[in-house]
C-alpha positions in Angstrom: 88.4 28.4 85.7 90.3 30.0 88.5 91.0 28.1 91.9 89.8 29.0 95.4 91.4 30.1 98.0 91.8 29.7 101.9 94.2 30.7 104.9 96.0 28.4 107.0 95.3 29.4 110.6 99.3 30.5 111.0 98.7 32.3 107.6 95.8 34.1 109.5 97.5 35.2 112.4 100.4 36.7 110.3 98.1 38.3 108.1 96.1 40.1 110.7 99.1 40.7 112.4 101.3 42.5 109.3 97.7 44.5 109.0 97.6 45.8 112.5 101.1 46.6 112.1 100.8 48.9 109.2 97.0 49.8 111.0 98.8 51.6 113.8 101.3 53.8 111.5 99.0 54.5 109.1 95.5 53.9 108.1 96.0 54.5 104.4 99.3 51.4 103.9 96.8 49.3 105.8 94.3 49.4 103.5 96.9 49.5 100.4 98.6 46.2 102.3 95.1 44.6 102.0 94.6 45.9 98.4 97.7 44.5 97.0 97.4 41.1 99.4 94.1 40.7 97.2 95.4 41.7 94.2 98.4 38.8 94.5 96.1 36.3 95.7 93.7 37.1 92.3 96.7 36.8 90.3 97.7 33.2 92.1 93.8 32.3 92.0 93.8 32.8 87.8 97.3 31.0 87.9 98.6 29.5 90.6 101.6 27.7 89.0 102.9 30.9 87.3 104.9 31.5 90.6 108.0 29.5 91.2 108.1 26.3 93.7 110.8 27.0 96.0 110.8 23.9 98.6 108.7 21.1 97.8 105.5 21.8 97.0 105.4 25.1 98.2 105.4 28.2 96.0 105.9 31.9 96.9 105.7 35.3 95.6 106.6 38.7 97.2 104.1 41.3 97.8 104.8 44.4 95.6 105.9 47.2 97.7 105.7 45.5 100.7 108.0 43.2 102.6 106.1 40.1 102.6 105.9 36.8 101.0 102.7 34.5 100.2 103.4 31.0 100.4 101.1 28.5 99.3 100.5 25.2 98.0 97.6 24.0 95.4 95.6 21.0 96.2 94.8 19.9 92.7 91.6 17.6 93.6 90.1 20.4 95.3 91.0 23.2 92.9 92.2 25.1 95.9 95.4 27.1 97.4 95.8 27.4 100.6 98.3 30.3 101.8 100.5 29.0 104.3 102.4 32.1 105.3 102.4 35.9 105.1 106.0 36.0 105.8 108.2 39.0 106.6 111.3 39.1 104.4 113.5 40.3 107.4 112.5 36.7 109.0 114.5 33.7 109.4 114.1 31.9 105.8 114.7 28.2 107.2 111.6 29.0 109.1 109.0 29.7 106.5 107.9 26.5 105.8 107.4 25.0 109.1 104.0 25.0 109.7 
């Protein structure tokens, strides 16, 4: 049984954010940034300790073909992740998990 998923509000705003980005060079890598932002959170839904922990209880994965992580955490009770970031690789690292 796969898990559920929600944003954190910060997760949100970078989300939407990376979106309008790619929105306003093209409307085609918008909708292939969405596509493959679904398609990783699918594959973390079916799974979501196949990815590795990388501080705490935080995991991540990178977003093929685009720059981005997803990090998340899994409440077990709840048999839920919640994304805490859409991060840009090119940001500061020491960052990412300051929410």
């Amino acid at each position: 049984m796969s898990y559920l998923y929600i944003y954190s509000p910060v997760a949100l705003i970078e989300y939407k954010d990376a979106v309008g980005w790619y929105y306003l060079r093209s409307k085609k890598a918008a909708e292939n940034f969405v596509i493959a932002i679904g398609r990783k959170i699918e594959n973390i839904c079916a799974d979501p300790f196949l990815y590795r922990k990388t501080y705490k209880n935080f995991r991540e994965t990178s977003i093929k073909k685009y720059p981005y992580y997803l990090v998340y955490f899994v409440d077990e009770t709840e048999r839920t992740v919640i994304i805490t970031s859409v991060y840009h690789h090119k940001r500061n690292p020491q960052k990412k998990y300051i929410k």
